[in-house]
Each structure stands twice: as structure tokens, then as C-alpha cells.
C-alpha positions in Angstrom: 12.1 -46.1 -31.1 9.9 -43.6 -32.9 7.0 -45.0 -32.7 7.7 -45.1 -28.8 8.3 -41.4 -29.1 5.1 -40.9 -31.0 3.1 -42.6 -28.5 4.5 -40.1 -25.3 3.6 -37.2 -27.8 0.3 -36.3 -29.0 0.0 -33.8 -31.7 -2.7 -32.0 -33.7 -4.1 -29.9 -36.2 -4.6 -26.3 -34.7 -5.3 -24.0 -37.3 -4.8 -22.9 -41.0 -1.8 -21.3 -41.8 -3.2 -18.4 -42.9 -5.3 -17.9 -39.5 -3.2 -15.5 -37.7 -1.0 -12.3 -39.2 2.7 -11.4 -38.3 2.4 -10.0 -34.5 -1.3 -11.8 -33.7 -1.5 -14.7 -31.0 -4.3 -17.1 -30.2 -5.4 -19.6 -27.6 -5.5 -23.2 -29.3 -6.4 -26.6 -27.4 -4.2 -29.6 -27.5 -4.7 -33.1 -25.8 -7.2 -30.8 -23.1 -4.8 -28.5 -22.3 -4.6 -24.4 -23.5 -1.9 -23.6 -26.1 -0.6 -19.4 -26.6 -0.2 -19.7 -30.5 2.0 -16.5 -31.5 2.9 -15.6 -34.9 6.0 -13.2 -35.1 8.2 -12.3 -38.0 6.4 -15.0 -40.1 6.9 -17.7 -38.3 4.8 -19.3 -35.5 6.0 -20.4 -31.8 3.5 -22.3 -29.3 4.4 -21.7 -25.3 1.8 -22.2 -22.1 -1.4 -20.1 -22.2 -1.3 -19.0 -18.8 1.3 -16.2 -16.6 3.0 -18.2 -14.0 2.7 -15.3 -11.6 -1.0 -15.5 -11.0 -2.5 -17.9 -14.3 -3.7 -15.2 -16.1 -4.4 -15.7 -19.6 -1.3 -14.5 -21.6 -3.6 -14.1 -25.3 -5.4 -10.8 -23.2 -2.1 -9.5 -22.9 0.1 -7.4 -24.9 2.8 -9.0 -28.0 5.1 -6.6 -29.0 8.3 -7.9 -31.1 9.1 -11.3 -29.6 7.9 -11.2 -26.2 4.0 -10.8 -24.3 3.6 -9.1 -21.5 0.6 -10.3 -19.1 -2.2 -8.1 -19.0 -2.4 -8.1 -15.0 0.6 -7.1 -13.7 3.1 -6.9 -16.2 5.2 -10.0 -16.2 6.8 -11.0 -20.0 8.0 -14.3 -21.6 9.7 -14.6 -24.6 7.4 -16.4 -27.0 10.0 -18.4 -28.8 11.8 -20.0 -25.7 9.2 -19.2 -23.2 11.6 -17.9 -20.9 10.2 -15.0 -18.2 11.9 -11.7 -19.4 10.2 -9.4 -16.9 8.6 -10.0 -13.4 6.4 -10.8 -11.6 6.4 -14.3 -11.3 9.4 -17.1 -10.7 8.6 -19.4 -13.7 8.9 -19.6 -17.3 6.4 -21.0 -19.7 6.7 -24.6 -21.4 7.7 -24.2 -25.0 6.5 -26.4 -27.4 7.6 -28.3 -31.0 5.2 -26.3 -33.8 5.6 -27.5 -37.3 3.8 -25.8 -40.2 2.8 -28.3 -43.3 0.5 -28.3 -46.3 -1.3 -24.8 -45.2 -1.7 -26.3 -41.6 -0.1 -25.6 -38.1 0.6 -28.5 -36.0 1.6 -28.1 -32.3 3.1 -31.1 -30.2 3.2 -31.8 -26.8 4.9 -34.4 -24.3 2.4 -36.6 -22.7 4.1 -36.3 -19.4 4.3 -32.8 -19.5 0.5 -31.8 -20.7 -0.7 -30.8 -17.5 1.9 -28.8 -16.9 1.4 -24.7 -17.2 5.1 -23.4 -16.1 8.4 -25.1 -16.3 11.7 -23.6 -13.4 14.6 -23.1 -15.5 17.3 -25.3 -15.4 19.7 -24.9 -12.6 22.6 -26.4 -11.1 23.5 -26.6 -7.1 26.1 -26.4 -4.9 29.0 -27.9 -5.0 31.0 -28.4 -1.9 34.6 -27.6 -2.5 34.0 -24.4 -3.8 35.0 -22.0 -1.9 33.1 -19.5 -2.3 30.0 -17.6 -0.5 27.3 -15.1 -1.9 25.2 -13.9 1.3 22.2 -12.6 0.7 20.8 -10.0 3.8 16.8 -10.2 3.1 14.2 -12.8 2.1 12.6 -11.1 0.1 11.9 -11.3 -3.8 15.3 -9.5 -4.8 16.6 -11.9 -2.6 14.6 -14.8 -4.0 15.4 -13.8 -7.5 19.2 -13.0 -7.0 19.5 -17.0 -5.7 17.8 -18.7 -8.3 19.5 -16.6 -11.1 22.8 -17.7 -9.7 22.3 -21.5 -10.1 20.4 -20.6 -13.3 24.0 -19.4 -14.9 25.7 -22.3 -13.4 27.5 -20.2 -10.0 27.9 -23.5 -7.5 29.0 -21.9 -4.7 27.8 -21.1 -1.3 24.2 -19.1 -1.3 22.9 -18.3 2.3 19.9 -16.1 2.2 19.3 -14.8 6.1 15.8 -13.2 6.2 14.7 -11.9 9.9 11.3 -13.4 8.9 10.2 -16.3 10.7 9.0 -17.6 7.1 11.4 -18.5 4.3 10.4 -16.0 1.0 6.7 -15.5 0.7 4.1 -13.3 -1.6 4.2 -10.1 0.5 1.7 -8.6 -2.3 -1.2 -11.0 -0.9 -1.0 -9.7 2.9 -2.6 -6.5 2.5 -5.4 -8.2 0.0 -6.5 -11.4 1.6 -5.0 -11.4 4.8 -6.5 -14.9 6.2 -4.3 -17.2 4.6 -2.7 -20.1 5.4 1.3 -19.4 4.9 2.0 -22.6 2.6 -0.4 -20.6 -0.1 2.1 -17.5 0.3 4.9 -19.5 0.2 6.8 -18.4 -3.3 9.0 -21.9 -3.3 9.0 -24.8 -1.3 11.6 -26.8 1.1 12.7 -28.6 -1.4 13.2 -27.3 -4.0 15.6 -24.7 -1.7 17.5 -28.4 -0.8 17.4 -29.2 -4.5 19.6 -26.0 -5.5 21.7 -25.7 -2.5 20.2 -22.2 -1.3 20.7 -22.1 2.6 17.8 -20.3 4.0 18.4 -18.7 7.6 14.9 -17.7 8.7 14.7 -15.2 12.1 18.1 -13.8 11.4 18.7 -10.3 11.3 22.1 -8.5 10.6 22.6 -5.8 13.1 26.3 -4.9 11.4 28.7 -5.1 8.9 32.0 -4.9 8.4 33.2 -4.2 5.0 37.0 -4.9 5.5 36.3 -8.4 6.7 34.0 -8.9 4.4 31.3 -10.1 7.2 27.8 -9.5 8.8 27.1 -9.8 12.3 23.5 -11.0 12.9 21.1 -10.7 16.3 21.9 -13.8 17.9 25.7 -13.0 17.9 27.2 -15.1 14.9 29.4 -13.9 12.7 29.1 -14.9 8.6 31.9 -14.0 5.9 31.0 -13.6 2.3 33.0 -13.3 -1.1 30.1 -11.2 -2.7 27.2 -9.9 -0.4 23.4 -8.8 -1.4 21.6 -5.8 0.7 18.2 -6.6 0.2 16.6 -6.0 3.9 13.4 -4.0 1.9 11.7 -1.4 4.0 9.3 -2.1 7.3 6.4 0.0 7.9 6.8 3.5 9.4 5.2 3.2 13.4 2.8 6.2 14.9 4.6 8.9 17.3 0.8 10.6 18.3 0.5 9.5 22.4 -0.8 6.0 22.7 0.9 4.8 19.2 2.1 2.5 22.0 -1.0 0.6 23.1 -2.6 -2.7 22.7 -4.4 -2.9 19.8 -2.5 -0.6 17.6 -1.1 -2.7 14.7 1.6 -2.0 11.9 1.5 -5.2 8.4 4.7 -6.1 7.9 5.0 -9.7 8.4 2.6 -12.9 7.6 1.6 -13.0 11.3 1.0 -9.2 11.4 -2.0 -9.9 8.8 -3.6 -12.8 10.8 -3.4 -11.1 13.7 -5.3 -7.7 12.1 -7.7 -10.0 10.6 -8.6 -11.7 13.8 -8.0 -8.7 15.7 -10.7 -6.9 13.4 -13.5 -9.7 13.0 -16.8 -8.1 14.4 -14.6 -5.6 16.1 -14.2 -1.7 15.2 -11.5 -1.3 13.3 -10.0 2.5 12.4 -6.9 2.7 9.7 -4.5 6.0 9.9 -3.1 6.2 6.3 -5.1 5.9 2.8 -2.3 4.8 1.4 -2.1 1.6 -0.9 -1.6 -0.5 1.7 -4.3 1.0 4.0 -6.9 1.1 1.2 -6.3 -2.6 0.8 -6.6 -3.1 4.1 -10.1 -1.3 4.2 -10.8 -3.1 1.4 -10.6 -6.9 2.8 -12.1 -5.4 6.2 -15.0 -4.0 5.0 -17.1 -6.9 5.1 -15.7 -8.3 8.4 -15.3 -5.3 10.6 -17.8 -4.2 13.1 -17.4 -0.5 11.9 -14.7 0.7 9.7 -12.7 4.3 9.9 -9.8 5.4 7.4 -8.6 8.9 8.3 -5.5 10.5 5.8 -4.2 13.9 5.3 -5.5 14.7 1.4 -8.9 15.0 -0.1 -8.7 11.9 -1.6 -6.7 9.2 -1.5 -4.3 8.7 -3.5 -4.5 12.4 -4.9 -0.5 12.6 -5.1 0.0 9.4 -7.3 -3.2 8.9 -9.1 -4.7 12.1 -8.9 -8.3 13.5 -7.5 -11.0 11.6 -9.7 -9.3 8.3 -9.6 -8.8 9.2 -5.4 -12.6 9.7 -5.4 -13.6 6.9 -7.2 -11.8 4.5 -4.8 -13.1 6.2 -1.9 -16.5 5.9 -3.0 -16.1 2.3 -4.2 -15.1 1.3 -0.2 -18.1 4.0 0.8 -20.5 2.0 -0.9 -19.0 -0.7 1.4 -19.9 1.3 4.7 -16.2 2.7 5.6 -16.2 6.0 6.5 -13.9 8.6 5.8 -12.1 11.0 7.7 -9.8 13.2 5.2 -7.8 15.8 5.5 -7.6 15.5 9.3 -4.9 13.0 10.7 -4.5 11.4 14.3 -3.3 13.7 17.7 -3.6 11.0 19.8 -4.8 7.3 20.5 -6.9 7.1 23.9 -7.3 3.9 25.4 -8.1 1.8 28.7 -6.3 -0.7 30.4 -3.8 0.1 28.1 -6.1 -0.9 25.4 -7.3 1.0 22.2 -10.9 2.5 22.8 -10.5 4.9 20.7 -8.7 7.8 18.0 -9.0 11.4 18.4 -8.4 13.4 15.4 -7.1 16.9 14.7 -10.6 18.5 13.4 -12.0 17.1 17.0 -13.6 14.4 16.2 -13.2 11.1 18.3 -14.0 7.7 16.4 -14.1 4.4 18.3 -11.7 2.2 18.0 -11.0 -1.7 19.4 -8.2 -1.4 16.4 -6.0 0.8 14.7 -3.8 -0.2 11.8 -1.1 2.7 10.3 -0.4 2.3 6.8 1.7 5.2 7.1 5.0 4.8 4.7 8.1 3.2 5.2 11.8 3.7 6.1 14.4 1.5 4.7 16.0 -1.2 6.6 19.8 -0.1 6.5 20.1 1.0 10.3 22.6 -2.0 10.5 24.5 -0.1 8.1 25.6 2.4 10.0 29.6 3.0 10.5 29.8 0.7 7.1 30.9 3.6 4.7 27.7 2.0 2.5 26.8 5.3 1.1 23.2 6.1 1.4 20.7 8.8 0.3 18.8 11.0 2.2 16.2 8.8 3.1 18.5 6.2 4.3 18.2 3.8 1.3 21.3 2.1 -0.3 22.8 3.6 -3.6 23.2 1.9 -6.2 24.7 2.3 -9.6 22.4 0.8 -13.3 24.7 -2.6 -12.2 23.2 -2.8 -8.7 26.2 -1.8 -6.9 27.2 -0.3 -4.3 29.8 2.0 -3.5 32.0 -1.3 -1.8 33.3 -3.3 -3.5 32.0 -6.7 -3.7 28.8 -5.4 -2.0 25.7 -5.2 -4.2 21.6 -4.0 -3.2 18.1 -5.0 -4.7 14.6 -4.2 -4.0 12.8 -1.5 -1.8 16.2 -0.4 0.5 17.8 1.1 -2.7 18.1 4.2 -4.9 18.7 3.6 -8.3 19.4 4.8 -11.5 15.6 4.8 -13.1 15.8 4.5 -17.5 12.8 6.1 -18.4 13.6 9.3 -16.7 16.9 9.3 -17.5 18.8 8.1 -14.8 17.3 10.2 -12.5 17.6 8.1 -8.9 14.4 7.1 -7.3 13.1 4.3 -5.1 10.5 2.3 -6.1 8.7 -0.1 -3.8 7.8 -2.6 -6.4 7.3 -6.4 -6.0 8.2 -6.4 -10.2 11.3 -3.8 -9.9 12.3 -5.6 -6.8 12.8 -9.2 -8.4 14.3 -7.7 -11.9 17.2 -5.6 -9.3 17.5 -9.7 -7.6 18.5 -10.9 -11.5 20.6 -7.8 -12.4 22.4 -7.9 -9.2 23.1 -11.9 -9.4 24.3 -11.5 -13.5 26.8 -9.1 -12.3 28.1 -10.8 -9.2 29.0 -13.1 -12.0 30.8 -10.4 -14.0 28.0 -10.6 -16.8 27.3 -6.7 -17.4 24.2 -6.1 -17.2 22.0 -3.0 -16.5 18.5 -2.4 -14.7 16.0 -1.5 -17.3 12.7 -3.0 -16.5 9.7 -0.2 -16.4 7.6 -0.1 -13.1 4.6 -1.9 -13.2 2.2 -2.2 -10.0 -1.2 -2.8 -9.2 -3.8 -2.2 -6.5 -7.0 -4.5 -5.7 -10.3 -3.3 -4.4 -13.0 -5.1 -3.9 -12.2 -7.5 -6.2 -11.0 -4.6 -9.1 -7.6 -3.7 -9.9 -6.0 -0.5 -10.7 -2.6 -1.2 -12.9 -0.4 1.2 -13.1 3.2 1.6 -15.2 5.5 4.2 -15.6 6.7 7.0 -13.4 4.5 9.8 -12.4 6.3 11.6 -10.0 6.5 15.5 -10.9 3.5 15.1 -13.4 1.2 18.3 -14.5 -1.8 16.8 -16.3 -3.8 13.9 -16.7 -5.8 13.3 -19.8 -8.4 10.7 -18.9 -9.9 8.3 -22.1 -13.2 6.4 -20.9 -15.2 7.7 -17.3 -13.7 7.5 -14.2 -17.4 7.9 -12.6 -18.2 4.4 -14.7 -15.3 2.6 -13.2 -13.8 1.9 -16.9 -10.8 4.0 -17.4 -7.4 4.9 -19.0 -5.4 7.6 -17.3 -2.3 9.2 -19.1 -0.2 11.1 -17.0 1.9 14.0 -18.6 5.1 15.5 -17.9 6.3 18.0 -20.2 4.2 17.2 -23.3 4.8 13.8 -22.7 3.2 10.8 -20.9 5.6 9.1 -18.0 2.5 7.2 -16.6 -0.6 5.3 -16.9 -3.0 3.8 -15.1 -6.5 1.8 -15.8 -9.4 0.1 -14.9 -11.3 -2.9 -16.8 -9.2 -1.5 -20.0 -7.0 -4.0 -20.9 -4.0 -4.6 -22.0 -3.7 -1.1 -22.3 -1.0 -0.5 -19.3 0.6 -3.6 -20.5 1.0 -2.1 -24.1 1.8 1.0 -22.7 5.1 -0.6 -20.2 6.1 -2.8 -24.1 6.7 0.6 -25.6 8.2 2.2 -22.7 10.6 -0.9 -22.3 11.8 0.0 -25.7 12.2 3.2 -25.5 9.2 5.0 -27.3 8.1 8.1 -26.1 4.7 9.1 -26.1 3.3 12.2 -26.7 0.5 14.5 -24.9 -0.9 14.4 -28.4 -1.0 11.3 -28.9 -2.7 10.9 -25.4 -5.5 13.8 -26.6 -6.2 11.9 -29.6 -9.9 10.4 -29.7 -8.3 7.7 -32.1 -7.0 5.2 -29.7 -6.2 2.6 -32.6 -2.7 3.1 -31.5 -3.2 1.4 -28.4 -4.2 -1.7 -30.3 -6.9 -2.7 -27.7 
């Protein structure tokens, strides 16, 4: 029998015991495939090389304690189990048998499994008696998240996700970026595997009410669904244009996977104008630049992004997409689309100036989706986004919300409530909501972490900057090579960088447990800190 085993394993010699200090990690190679060798506490732990967000390679990311964080965009796996700690991402990493003999470290891997570079944690499904049903409201990645976590701590009752989507839950992050793409490459799981766990997915539903003493949801095609426990995780859709023509044809909002081919075909060798220098419009610019006719952005700063990332880092981006032939138009803003036929010719902006237009995509803002709330005694903020307590819940019993519709409770600034339109925040709220429909207390922790892509480079960003009074800026901004602290009373509750990883990474580690840095320490020239 062992020699059976030995033959479906193959293991080898990877290094010298003495290779690698307490809290260092390297990239080995066994039987062709990449290894993440990690030496914590004094005792080394071999899991899969790569993040299963996006593949990036996990030994250019940050290993504080037990756990790395990727350098990209902030996902963490424990390095002892290889379970996923912190999103983004779906999947853990594959853990494997390290042994440590005469001076030597061996790792061992499965045959069958050598190929493989994430592993979906073990879940159960759904079994039919029970009676019991979690409804989800959303298809989003809270949504996603909340699903999977439930059959991954053995709930196998009834999980009905009803998204008003005509796709089941996809990668909403790639539609601004690439916007071509073929929706099985933004599909985050497939058909199966929702049949495998049991997870009813209703695609083109939308709730239009609910009624909390019934304990049930009406939907747009009149049917009626009762829950036990029920998830609010309907996200945000993009804020429309009120100037005169925001009506016309050729005016387009992204929300949806068919929204992005559509601007994409809409704006091939056509002349394309974008109302908003947000994140999402500077994407957009971004992945039109080399396909539009002519290109316009027009927002209402200097520079965009001035509020979140500040002026220089604004400028730089603008100049990166002016390079790229896209003009600007800031601080100005839109009094009124003209058109013909009751198509878009063109956009006529406050300072006078009329650019032409056979396109015009608004990237705006957003308004939370909790109009079918209304009359539900769901108590909501200001904004119109669903309150939630550290546990996810609501004010209802029974009634819990995730992702971009809430307002929670944020740790690193001390409770304060804020909402955070985060892919990452967004699936951790899924988990937390999920562990305590269960009645396993659990509170939201995670640190923000996001990222932008231009032209091929990304901006990461973690923290929360809001209310901030200085930056302090280590490497050159002009160069494209950058770290930006940002300070709040003499301390920093943000960062953001370019080509200087894992620096952001690092940073969200220490904020995640609870460090607080200094303005000083920011000034310093000595960066050793940051263990770069």
C-alpha cells in the first residue's frame, strides 16, 4: 500500500534548512509546478504560489504573522492551511505535506493534484427535508460569498440567490477595464458547481417589495418567496444624467455585462465623450482610448480624482490618458446633450464649449438599490443605503445586508459608519453575514483595499482617506513610481501606490491588526520599516 502511495506522490529536496529566517517565504519548484515556501514561528508550511483571485504571485506579496496578503489587490491566505482569510478571490490555496530532515526541507505533492493552483473549500449541499430558506436579494459578490460560506459550515437548507441580472454572479471589476469579453470569462462560478451545492440561482428577478411580517419578497414578475433568514445585497446601479437630452440614443450608463459590450461597440471608430472622471469613467477612457474615433472626459475638479487621491496623483492620471489623445474638459460639467433624430451629436458644456459626440457614457456615482424597501421599516441612512450593525444586521430581525447597499460600522476609524463600494469589503460583509445567520458571532473587520487600472498600471489603494489633511509622498509622482501616505490627525488612514510593491499590501497587514501609523513615521527617509 505504501509503495502505491509513494508512487501518486512525488517529493523533493527544496532547500537547506537554514535557507530562509522566521517570517521569510520563497518560490520553490516541485514535479514542474511553483511552491510558496513560508517560514513562520520556526517552522515551515508549503501552499500554491499563485492568488486565486487573479494568479498573482503570492512570494511579491506581504507575510505578516501567519498569513500573506497578495501584492495586487489584497486578498490573504493563511499559510499553514491555505485557507483565503481576506478577499478578493473565491478559492483557497492547496496546502501541502513539508517535512524537515537532516538540515533539508522536503515538500510533497499528490500526483493528481500537481497541476492544480487553488482548491474550493469543502462544502456540503442541500438537503431536501429541511425546512428551511436563506434568500438572498442580489447576485452579486456579497451574495456570492454569503452562499458558499453557508454550505462551507455545513447549513443544508434552502439558498435561493435572485439577482435582476440576466447573468448568474460575474466579475463586475473587469467591465469597466476590458469591456469586450465574452461572459463565460466573467463568470465567477460555473453551472455546476451552483447544482453541486444546492444554490438556486434566479437570474432576471428583481424584488420590488418586502414584507417583514411575513417574512417574504415580492419580485417583478408577480411571485411571491418566503424566507427564514433573508440577505439585502441589491449593490448600487449607476446614477443617470438629468441635463435635457440625458434621454437620447446613444447616451449610455455601465452597469450590467451587456451595458459594456454595447459601449464598446457603440464606441469603435465612433466619438465617444464620458461625463464623470470618476474611477469608473477613467477606466472607461482608459480601454477606449485606442478604439475611439475621438475621446472627451469632462468632470467638475481640476483633476481627477482630487477628492480621493489628491491633485498630483489626479494629474498624473490625466496626463497618462493625455498621452493617449483624450482630451479633457475639467472643471466644467454637462448643461445639456443635443442631438438629431433623437440621436447624440453632440454635449454642450457649461464654460460654452460644444464637443461632438456619437456617445456619451456617465460615470457619475451611484444610488443604492433599496427603493423596494420602502414601507419595510428597514431603517436606512441618508443616502438610502441599508444600516447595518459590525454583525451585518439589520434593524429586523432575521433580515441581514452585505456589499455596496449598506452602511456599516468601519474598525479602523472607529466605528464610524461609512459605505464602501468595494469588490473586497463587499465579499468579506457576504462571509460575516452568512457566519451569523448561523448564530456564529462574528464581526466585520477586513480593511478596504481597491485598485484602479490604466493603461495597463494599477493604482492600489487601502485604508480610509476620507476627511484627510496631508499627504506625504515617498518616490515621484511625475516618474509614475510612487507611495502616497495619507494623514489624518498625525496619523496615516490611507495609502496608495504605483509600481511600489507590496507596500499597500504591508500597509492593510498592519492596519488589520490594529497598528497605527504615525505622520512620523510616514516623514521618515528610512522606509526599512515598510520591509520592501
Amino acid at each position: 500500500m505504501n509503495q502505491c502511495k509513494e508512487q501518486e506522490e512525488v517529493t523533493e529536496v527544496v532547500c537547506q534548512e537554514a535557507d530562509l529566517k522566521d517570517g521569510q517565504m520563497k518560490e520553490v519548484t516541485v514535479g514542474g509546478q511553483k511552491v510558496l515556501l513560508v517560514c513562520t514561528r520556526g517552522q515551515y508550511s508549503a501552499v500554491g504560489s499563485q492568488c486565486s483571485h487573479y494568479s498573482a504571485p503570492l512570494v511579491k506579496g506581504a507575510l505578516v504573522g501567519d498569513r500573506v496578503r497578495c501584492p495586487f489587490h489584497g486578498a490573504c491566505f493563511n499559510v499553514r492551511t491555505g485557507d483565503i482569510e481576506e478577499y478578493p478571490g473565491l478559492d483557497s490555496l492547496p496546502c501541502y505535506k513539508v517535512k524537515v530532515e537532516d538540515g533539508k526541507v522536503y515538500v510533497t505533492i499528490n500526483k493528481n493534484s500537481l497541476k492544480l493552483t487553488k482548491r474550493v473549500k469543502e462544502m456540503c449541499s442541500v438537503v431536501p427535508d429541511i425546512q428551511h430558506t436563506i434568500l438572498l436579494i442580489g447576485g452579486g459578490p456579497a451574495a456570492l460569498v454569503c452562499a458558499e460560506t453557508l454550505r462551507q459550515n455545513c447549513y443544508q437548507g434552502r439558498i435561493i440567490m435572485a439577482t435582476k441580472d440576466n447573468l448568474p454572479p460575474f466579475d463586475r471589476t473587469k467591465l469597466s477595464k476590458v469591456m469586450n469579453l465574452d461572459s463565460s470569462s466573467v463568470l465567477l462560478r460555473s453551472d455546476e458547481f451552483y447544482q453541486q451545492y444546492g444554490i438556486e440561482v434566479w437570474t432576471r428577478k428583481e424584488a420590488v417589495s418586502l414584507n417583514t411580517t411575513d417574512k417574504a419578497v415580492t419580485f417583478n414578475d408577480g411571485t411571491l418567496q418566503r424566507y427564514d433568514q433573508l440577505l439585502v445585497s441589491t449593490g448600487c446601479r449607476a446614477r443617470p444624467l438629468s441635463c435635457p437630452g440625458w434621454d437620447l440614443n446613444g447616451v449610455k450608463l455601465l452597469e450590467s455585462y451587456d451595458d459594456a459590450k454595447e459601449i464598446h461597440n457603440a464606441c469603435v471608430g465612433h466619438k465617444a465623450v464620458i461625463i464623470g472622471a470618476s474611477f469608473i469613467g477613467m477606466e472607461v477612457a482608459s480601454y477606449l482610448s485606442d478604439k475611439a474615433a475621438s475621446l472627451a472626459v469632462v468632470g467638475t475638479s481640476r483633476y481627477p480624482y482630487e477628492r480621493s487621491l489628491g491633485p498630483e496623483i489626479g494629474k498624473m492620471c490625466m496626463q497618462m490618458l493625455e498621452e493617449k489623445n483624450v482630451k479633457f474638459h475639467m472643471n466644467d460639467g454637462v448643461t445639456e446633450i443635443r442631438g438629431e433624430n433623437g440621436k447624440v451629436k453632440g454635449v454642450v458644456l457649461k464654460s460654452g464649449a460644444v464637443l461632438e459626440a456619437d456617445v456619451v457614457i456617465a460615470g457619475i456615482g451611484v444610488i443604492p438599490n433599496s427603493d423596494f424597501l420602502a414601507g419595510s421599516e428597514l431603517e436606512l441612512d441618508s443616502r438610502k443605503a441599508v444600516i447595518v450593525d459590525k454583525f451585518m444586521r439589520t434593524n429586523i430581525p432575521y433580515i441581514f445586508s452585505a456589499g455596496d447597499v449598506t452602511s456599516f460600522p468601519l474598525t479602523i476609524r472607529g466605528d464610524e459608519r461609512v459605505n464602501i463600494g468595494h469588490w473586497q469589503m463587499s465579499q468579506a460583509q457576504g462571509r460575516v453575514a452568512a457566519l451569523n445567520m448561523l448564530n456564529k458571532a462574528t464581526q466585520i473587520e477586513s480593511v478596504p483595499f481597491f485598485w484602479t487600472v490604466l493603461l495597463g498600471k494599477s493604482i492600489r489603494y487601502t485604508g480610509y482617506g476620507e476627511g484627510y489633511t496631508e499627504i506625504i509622498i515617498k518616490g515621484k509622482v511625475e516618474e509614475r513610481k510612487f507611495l502616497a501616505f495619507y494623514i489624518k490627525e498625525e496619523v496615516v488612514v490611507a495609502a496608495a501606490s504605483l509600481m511600489f510593491d507590496p507596500a499597500v499590501a504591508r500597509l492593510a497587514e498592519w492596519m488589520a491588526a490594529g497598528q497605527i501609523l504615525t505622520k512620523a513615521q510616514a516623514q521618515a527617509d528610512d522606509l526599512s520599516w515598510l520591509q520592501m
